[in-house]
N, C-alpha and C positions, 0 to 999 in steps of 0.2 A: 430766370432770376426771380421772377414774380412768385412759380411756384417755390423755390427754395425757400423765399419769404415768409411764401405761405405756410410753407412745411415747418417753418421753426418757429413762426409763431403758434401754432396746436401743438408743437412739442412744447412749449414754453405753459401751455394750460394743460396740459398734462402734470410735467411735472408740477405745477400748484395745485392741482387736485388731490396728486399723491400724496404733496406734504399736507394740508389742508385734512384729508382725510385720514392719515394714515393711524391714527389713533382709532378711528370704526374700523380700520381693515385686523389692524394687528386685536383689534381685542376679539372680533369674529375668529380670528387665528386661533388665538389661544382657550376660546371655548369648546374649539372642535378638534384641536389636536389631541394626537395620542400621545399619554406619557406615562409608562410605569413607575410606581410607586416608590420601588428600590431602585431605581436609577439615580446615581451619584451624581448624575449631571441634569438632572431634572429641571434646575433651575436655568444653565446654560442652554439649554434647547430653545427658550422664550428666548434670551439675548440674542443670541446666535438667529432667533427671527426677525429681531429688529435690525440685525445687522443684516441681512440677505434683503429686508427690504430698502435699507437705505445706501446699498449697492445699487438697488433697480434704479433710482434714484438716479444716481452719479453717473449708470448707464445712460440714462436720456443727454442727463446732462455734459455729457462729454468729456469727465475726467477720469473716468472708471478703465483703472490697466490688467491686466492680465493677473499680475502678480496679486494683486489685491483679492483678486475671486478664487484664485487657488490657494491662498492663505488660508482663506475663509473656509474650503471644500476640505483640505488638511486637515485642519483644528476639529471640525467637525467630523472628520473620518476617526481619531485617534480617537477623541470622546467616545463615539460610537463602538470604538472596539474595547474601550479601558471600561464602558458598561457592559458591556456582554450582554443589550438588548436587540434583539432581532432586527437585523438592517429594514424590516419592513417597514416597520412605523416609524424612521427615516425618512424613506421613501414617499410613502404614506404623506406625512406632514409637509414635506417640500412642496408636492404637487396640490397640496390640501392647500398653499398661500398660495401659489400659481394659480390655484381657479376662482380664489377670491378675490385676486387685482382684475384678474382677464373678466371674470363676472361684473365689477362694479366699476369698472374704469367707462364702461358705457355712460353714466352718469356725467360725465364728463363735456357728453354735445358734441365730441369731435365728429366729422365727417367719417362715414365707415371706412370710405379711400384711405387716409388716415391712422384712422383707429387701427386698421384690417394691417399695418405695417407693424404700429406701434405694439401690437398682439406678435407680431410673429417675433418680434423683436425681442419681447418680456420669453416669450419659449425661449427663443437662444439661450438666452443669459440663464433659464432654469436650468435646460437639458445639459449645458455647458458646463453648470455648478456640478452637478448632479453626477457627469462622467468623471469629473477629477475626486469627487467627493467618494464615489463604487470603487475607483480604481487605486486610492491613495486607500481605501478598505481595504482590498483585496491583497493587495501588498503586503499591508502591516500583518495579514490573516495569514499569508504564507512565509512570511518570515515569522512568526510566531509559532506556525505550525513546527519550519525546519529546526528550530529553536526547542522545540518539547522532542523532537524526532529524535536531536543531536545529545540531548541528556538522556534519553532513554538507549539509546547509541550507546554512551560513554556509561550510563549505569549499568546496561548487561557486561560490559568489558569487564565493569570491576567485577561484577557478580563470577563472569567465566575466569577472572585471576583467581576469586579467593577457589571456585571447582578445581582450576590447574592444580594451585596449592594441594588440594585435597586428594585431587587423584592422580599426582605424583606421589604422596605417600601410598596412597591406596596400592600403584600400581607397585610398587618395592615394596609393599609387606604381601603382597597375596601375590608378585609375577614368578617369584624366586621358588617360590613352593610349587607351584603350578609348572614350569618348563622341567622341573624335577619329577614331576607326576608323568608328562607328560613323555620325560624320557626313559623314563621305567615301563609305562603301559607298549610302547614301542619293542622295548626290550623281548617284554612278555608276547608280542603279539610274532615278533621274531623267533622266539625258542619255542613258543606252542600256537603254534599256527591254528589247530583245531578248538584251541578253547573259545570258548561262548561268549558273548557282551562285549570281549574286548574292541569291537568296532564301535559299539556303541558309548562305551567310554570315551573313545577316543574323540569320536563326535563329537561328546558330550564334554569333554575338556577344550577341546578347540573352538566351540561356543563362548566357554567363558572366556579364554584365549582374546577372542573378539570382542566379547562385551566390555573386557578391560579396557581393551584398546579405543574404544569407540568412549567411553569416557576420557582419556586422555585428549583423546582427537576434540574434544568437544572445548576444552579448555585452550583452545589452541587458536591463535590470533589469524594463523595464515592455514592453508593445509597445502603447503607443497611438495609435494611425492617426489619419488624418487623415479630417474631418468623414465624418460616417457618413451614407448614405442608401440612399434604397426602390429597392431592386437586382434587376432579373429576369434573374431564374436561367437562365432558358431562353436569352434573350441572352450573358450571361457565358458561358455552359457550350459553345454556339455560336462563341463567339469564341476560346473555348480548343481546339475540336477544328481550328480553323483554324491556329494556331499551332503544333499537333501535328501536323497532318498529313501532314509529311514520316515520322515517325515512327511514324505508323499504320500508313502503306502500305506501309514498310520494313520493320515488325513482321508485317504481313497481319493488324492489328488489328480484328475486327469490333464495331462501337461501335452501342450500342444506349441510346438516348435515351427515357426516360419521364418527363417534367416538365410538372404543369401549364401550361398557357399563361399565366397569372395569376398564375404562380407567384412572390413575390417576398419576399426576404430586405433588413431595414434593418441594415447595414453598413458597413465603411471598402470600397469595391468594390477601390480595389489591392489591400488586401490578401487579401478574398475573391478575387481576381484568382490573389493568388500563393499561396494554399491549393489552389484545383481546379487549377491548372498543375503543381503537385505533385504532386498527387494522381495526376491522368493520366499524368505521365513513369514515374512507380513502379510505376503500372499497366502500364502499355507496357512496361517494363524487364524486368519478373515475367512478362510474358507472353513474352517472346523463347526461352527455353529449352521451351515448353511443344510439343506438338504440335496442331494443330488439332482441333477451333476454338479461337481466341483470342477471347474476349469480354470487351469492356469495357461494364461496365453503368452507369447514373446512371439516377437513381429518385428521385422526389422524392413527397413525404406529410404528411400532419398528423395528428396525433394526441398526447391527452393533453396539450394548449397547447401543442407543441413545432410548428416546421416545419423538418423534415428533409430532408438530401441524401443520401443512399449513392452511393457510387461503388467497384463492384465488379469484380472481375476474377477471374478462373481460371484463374489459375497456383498454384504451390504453395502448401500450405498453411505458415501463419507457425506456429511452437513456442508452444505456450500460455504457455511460460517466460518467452519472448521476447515476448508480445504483451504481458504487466504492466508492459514497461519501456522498448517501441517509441517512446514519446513522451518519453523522455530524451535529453537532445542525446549524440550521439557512438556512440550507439545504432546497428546499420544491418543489414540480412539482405545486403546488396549488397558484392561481393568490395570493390570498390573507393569503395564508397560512404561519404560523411563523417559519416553518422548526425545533421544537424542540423535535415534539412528538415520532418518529422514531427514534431519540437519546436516550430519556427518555425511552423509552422501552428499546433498544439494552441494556443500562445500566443495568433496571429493571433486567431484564434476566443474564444479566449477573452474577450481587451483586450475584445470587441465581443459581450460579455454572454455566448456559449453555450460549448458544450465539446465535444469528439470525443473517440469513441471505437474499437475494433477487434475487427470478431469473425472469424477465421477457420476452416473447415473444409475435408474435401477437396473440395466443391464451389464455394463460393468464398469469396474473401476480401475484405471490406468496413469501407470507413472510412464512417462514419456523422459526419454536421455538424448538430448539434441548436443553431436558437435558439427562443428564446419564441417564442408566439405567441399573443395575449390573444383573440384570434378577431372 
């Protein structure tokens, strides 16, 4: 009983020292606080310290509730973000008034026994402040964030409505002339089998063929293909290096195949069709500037439930800047390139459960095609 006594009476000269001095503590505050110039709340950061200390205050004295100090940490977190000044000098200033009570409350005479309590006590109530004040930050930071994410969200939509618009026109005034082209050069390549280029026409129509398409595809909210099924890779990936092949050998592409024999992927197959045909042309394209060897690799694996493709090449290495955003339409490493195709896949892959991704260095650079695999 004695000590309890004791203990509330040095609390009781504490808090009259506080109030008694708190006019030297707060003007020492405010000489050595940090405060930008353009900060809107400039003037509120001084208030808002007279109010932090005459909470310490209410803390001694025993009427200081919970709600009152997360008001205070609140008010001060929203300030803090509606300036847009670095949470540091925040920070900074909080602990900057914490070592001016803890420094000059010695003045005081209490017993260190005492004192050494009333210290740890004035921590609590800072560190206390300070975690609702980070954390009620942190919050408004990532709702603000999701907030700029979900309008950038909703403004490429409408950007991809008014492309839909456009290359649905596009694709009815150039598809109709084009499947016409396309069925005439057929024709010809049926009645004169020996004549010259018409493979390469052909090629070379069913490129455009695909670039249309890959515009349309882009404009497109969802991408989901048509019936999915048990698709060998080794096949597919076979049938794509025959359609490149004018482009290999043009390139002096050396193409190197490692895929189980068994290997097979359930999917929309056009559209796994028109991911590796993409794949290979950008490979091929990247390899054109290189010096020999030109290699193009495909590698197939499983591991971790996933069954994996890589398809790599050895041409330059892509900006790690650039590789976070490669699969954004309009995106492209390619002087002339329309940056859609590498969307149009991630999507492709995606509509049909899995996801890609990119990793390159100066050895090589690799799109990786991850679906399940329950084994």
């Amino acid at each position: 009983m004695e000590l309890s006594s004791e203990h509330n009476q040095y609390k009781k000269v504490l808090i009259q020292y506080l109030e008694e001095n708190q006019t030297i503590f707060l003007t020492e505050w405010n000489e050595t606080i940090k405060i930008n110039e353009i900060d809107p709340y400039k003037e509120k950061i001084k208030e808002n310290g007279y109010g932090m200390y005459a909470l310490v205050i209410r803390a001694f004295r025993g009427d200081l509730s919970d709600d009152m100090l997360i008001k205070l940490a609140h008010q001060v977190a929203k300030e803090r973000l509606e300036a847009n000044i670095n949470i540091g000098d925040f920070l900074y200033n909080i602990n900057l008034g914490r070592n001016i009570i803890i420094r000059n409350i010695f003045g005081a005479n209490i017993p260190i026994s005492y004192l050494q309590e009333f210290i740890n006590a004035i921590n609590v109530h800072f560190d206390t402040f300070s975690y609702h004040a980070v954390t009620k930050y942190t919050n408004l930071t990532n709702e603000l964030i999701e907030e700029k994410k979900s309008y950038i969200s909703e403004n490429h939509k409408d950007k991809l409505a008014v492309l839909g618009q456009i290359s649905s026109s596009f694709v009815h005034e150039f598809r109709n002339p084009l499947t016409a082209i396309m069925g005439f050069n057929k024709l010809l390549k049926r009645e004169n089998p020996q004549l010259k280029y018409l493979d390469i026409i052909d090629y070379e129509l069913n490129q455009l063929n695909f670039r249309i398409t890959q515009f349309l595809h882009t404009s497109k909210s969802d991408f989901n293909e048509e019936q999915r099924e048990e698709i060998s890779v080794m096949n597919l990936i076979e049938e794509i290096q025959e359609l490149t092949y004018a482009n290999i050998v043009d390139a002096s592409v050396n193409v190197e195949i490692d895929i189980y024999p068994n290997f097979f992927m359930t999917a929309s197959k056009d559209g796994l069709k028109q991911v590796f045909l993409n794949l290979f042309i950008n490979s091929i394209d990247a390899l054109k500037d290189k010096e020999h060897p030109r290699i193009l690799k495909v590698h197939s694996l499983i591991e971790e439930n996933e069954r994996i493709i890589r398809i790599s090449n050895n041409g330059p290495v892509i900006a790690s800047e650039l590789i976070e955003t490669i699969f954004e339409p309009f995106v492209t490493t390619k002087e002339l390139g329309t940056g859609i195709g590498l969307y149009v896949c991630k999507k492709i892959i995606e509509s049909n459960d899995g996801y890609m991704n990119c990793q390159s260095n100066d050895d090589l650079t690799t799109f990786s095609i991850h679906f399940p695999y329950d084994g």
